[in-house]
C-alpha positions as CSV (number, residue, x, y, z in Angstrom):
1,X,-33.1,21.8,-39.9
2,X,-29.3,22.8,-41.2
3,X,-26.9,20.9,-42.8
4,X,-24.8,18.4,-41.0
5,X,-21.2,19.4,-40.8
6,X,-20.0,15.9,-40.2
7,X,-20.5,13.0,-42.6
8,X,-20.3,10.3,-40.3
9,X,-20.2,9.7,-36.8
10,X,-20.1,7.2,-33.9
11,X,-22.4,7.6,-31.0
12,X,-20.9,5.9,-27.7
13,X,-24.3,4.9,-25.4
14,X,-23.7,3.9,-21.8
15,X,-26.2,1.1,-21.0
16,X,-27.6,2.9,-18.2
17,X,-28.9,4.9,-20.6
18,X,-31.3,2.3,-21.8
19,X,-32.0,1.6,-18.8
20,X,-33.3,5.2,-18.1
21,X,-34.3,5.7,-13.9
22,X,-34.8,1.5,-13.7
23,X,-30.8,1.4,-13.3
24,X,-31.2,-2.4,-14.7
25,X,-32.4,-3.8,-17.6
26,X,-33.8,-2.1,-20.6
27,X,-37.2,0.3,-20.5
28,X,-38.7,0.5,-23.9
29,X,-40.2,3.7,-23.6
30,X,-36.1,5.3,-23.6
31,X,-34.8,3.1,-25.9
32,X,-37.6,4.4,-28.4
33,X,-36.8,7.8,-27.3
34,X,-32.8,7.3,-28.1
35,X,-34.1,5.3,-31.6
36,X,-36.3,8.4,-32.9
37,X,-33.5,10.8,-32.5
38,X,-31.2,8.4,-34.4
39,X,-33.6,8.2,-36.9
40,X,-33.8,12.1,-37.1
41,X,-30.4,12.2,-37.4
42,X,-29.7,9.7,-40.1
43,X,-32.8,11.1,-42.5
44,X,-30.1,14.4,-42.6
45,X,-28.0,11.7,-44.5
46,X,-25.3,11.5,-41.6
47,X,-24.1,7.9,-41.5
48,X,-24.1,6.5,-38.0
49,X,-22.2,3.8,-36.0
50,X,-23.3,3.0,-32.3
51,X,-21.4,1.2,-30.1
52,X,-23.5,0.8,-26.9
53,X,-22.1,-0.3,-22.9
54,X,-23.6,-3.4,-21.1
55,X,-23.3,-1.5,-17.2
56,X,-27.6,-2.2,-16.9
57,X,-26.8,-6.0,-17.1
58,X,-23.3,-6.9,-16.4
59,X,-20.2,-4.3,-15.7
60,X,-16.9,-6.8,-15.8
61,X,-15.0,-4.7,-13.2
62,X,-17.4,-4.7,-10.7
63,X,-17.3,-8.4,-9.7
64,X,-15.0,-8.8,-6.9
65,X,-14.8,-12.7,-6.7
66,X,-14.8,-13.7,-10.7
67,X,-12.0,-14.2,-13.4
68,X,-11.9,-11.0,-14.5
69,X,-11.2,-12.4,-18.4
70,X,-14.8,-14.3,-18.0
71,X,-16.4,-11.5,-16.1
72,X,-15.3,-9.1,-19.3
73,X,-16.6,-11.8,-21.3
74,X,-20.1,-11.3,-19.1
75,X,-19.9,-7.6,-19.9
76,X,-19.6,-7.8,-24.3
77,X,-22.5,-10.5,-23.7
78,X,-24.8,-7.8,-22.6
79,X,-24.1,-5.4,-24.6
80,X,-25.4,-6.9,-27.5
81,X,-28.6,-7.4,-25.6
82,X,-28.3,-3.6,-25.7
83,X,-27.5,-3.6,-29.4
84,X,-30.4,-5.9,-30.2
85,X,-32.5,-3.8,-28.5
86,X,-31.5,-0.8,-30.1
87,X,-31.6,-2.1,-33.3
88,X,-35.2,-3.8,-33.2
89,X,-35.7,-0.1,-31.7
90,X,-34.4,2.0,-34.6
91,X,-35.9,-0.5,-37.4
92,X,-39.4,0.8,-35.9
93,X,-38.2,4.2,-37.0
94,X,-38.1,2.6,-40.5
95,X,-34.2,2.2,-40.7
96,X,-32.4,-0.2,-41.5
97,X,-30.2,-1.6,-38.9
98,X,-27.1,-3.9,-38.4
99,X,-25.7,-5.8,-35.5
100,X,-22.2,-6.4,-36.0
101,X,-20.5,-8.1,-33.0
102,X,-17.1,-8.9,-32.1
103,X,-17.7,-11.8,-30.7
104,X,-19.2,-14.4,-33.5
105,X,-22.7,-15.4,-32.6
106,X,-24.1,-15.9,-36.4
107,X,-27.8,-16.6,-35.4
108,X,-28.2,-13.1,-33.8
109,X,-25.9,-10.9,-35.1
110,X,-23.3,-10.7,-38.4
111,X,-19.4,-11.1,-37.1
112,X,-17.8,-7.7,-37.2
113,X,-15.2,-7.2,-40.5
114,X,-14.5,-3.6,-41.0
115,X,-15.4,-3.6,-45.0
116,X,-18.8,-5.0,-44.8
117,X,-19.1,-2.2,-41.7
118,X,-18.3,0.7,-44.0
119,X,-20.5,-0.5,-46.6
120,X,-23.5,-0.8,-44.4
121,X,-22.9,2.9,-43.5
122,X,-22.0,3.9,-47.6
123,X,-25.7,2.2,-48.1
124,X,-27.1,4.2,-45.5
125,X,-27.8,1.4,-42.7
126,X,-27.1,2.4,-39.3
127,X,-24.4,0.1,-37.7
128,X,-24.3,-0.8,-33.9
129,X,-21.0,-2.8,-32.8
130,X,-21.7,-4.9,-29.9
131,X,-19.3,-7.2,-27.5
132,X,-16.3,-4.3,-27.4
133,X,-13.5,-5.2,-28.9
134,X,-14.1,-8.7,-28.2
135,X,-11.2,-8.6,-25.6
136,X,-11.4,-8.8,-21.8
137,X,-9.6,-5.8,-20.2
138,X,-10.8,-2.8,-22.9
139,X,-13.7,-1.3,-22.2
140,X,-16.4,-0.1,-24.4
141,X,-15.0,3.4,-24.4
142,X,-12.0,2.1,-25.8
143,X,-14.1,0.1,-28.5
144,X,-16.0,3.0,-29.3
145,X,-12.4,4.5,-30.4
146,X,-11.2,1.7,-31.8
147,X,-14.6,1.2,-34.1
148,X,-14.6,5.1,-34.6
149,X,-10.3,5.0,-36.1
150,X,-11.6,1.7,-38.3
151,X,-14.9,2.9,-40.1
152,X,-13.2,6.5,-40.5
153,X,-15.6,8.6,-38.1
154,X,-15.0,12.1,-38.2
155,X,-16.4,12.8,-34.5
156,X,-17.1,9.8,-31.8
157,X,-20.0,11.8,-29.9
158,X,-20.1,10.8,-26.0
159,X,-23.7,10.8,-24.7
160,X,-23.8,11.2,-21.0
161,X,-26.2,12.5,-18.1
162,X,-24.8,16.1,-18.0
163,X,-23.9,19.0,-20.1
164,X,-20.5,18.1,-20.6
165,X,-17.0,17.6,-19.6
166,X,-16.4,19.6,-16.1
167,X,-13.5,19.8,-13.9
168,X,-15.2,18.3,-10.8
169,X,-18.9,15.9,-10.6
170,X,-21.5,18.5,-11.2
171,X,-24.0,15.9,-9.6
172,X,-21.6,16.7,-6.5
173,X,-20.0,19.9,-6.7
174,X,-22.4,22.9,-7.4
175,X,-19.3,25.2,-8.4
176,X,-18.3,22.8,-10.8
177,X,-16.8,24.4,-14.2
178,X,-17.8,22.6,-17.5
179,X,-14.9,23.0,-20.6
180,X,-16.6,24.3,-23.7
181,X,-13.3,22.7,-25.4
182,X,-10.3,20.7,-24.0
183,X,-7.1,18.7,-25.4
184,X,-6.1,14.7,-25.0
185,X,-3.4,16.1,-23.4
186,X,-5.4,17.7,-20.6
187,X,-8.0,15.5,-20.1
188,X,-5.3,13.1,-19.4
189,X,-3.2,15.1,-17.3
190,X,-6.2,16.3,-15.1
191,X,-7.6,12.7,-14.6
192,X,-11.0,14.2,-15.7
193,X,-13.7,10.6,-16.4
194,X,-14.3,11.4,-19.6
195,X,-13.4,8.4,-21.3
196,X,-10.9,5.7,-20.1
197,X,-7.0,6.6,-20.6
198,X,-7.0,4.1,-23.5
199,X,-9.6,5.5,-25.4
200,X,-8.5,9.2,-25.5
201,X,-4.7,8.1,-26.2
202,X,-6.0,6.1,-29.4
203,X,-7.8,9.4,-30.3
204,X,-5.3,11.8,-29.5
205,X,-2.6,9.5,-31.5
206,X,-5.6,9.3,-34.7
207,X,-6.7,13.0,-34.4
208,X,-9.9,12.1,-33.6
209,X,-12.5,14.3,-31.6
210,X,-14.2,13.2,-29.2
211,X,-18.0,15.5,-28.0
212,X,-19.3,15.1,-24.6
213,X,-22.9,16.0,-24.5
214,X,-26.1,15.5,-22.7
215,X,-28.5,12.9,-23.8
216,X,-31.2,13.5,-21.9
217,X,-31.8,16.7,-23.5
218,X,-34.5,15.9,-26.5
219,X,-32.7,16.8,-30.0
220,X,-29.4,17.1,-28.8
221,X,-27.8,14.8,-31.3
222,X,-29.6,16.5,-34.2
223,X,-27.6,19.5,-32.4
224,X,-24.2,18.6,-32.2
225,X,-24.8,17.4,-35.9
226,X,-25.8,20.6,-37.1
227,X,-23.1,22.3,-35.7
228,X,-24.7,23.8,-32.6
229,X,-22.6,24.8,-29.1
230,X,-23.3,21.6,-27.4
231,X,-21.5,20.1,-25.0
232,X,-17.5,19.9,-24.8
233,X,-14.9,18.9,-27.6
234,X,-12.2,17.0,-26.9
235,X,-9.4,17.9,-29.4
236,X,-5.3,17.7,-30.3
């Protein structure tokens, strides 16, 4: 396989993904699937943070009747059930994993301090940062930025369900254009759902890309890695 042309990364997983066609909870079989190209990628020497969604248990906006500050509280809770999963998932793969979450829980997972993060990744541990930011009203897009800016990511890659970024729902609209490459300003300025406004503004203001690809193609991580036309890049 080539070289990687990015040092380190941080791959942003909806929880539906783990989820796979159940739409709630976690099915094994996908988590394994997502763990084994992880582990493909980091045996190219790429260091890898994850920072994973909670939507197949709990999405904060969604409830209607709760406090939204403990519904968002709901939402970090489950995703690091995601992150747990993931990482007994990826230690399978034989590498070593951390659970680092912004919300202190010692017994299941290591509280989240920026220098210990960076040294996991310099000692070649893959890092997944659960409960957000540990805030209510940011989403885990917006941690995925946040985490990406700290750690010094070169490229947050955006796994989702379709090729890329396009300018209507290709799930919808059969004449639906994808962007092979787009700016902050753009994305913003055409309202297109890549990531929430928050999260592309921290990125534009850090000069951080952001890659939109498809998950659910086998080996596409390993791709965008490598350098391979895959998917859309978000840049200045």
């Amino acid at each position: 396989m080539a070289e990687p042309i990015y040092k380190r990364i941080l791959l942003k997983l909806s929880g539906e993904a783990l989820a796979a066609g159940q739409g709630f909870g976690v099915d094994d079989d996908r988590v394994a699937e997502i763990a084994a190209e992880v582990a493909d990628v980091h045996r190219l020497g790429v260091e890898i943070g994850i920072v994973v969604g909670g939507g197949n248990f709990f999405r904060g906006t969604q409830s209607k009747d709760m406090d939204r500050v403990q519904a968002d509280h709901m939402g970090m809770l489950a995703t690091v059930i995601n992150s747990l999963a993931l990482q007994s998932a990826i230690e399978k793969q034989g590498v070593f994993t951390r659970v680092m979450s912004a919300i202190e829980m010692h017994q299941v997972a290591e509280p989240y301090i920026r220098r210990r993060a960076i040294r996991h990744l310099e000692k070649g541990r893959v890092v997944i940062f659960g409960a957000g930011t540990g805030n209510p009203y940011f989403s885990t897009d917006t941690a995925a930025s946040l985490r990406a800016v700290e750690i010094g990511a070169e490229v947050i890659m955006k796994a989702t369900k379709v090729d890329g970024i396009y300018d209507a729902d290709p799930m919808k609209v059969s004449t639906a254009t994808m962007f092979e490459e787009i700016s902050f300003s753009d994305v913003l300025h055409k309202n297109l759902k890549v990531m929430d406004a928050t999260a592309i503004s921290l990125c534009r203001e850090n000069k951080l890309p952001i890659l939109v690809f498809n998950l659910n193609t086998r080996g596409n991580i390993a791709r965008v890695v490598t350098g391979e036309k895959v998917g859309s890049l978000v840049t200045a």
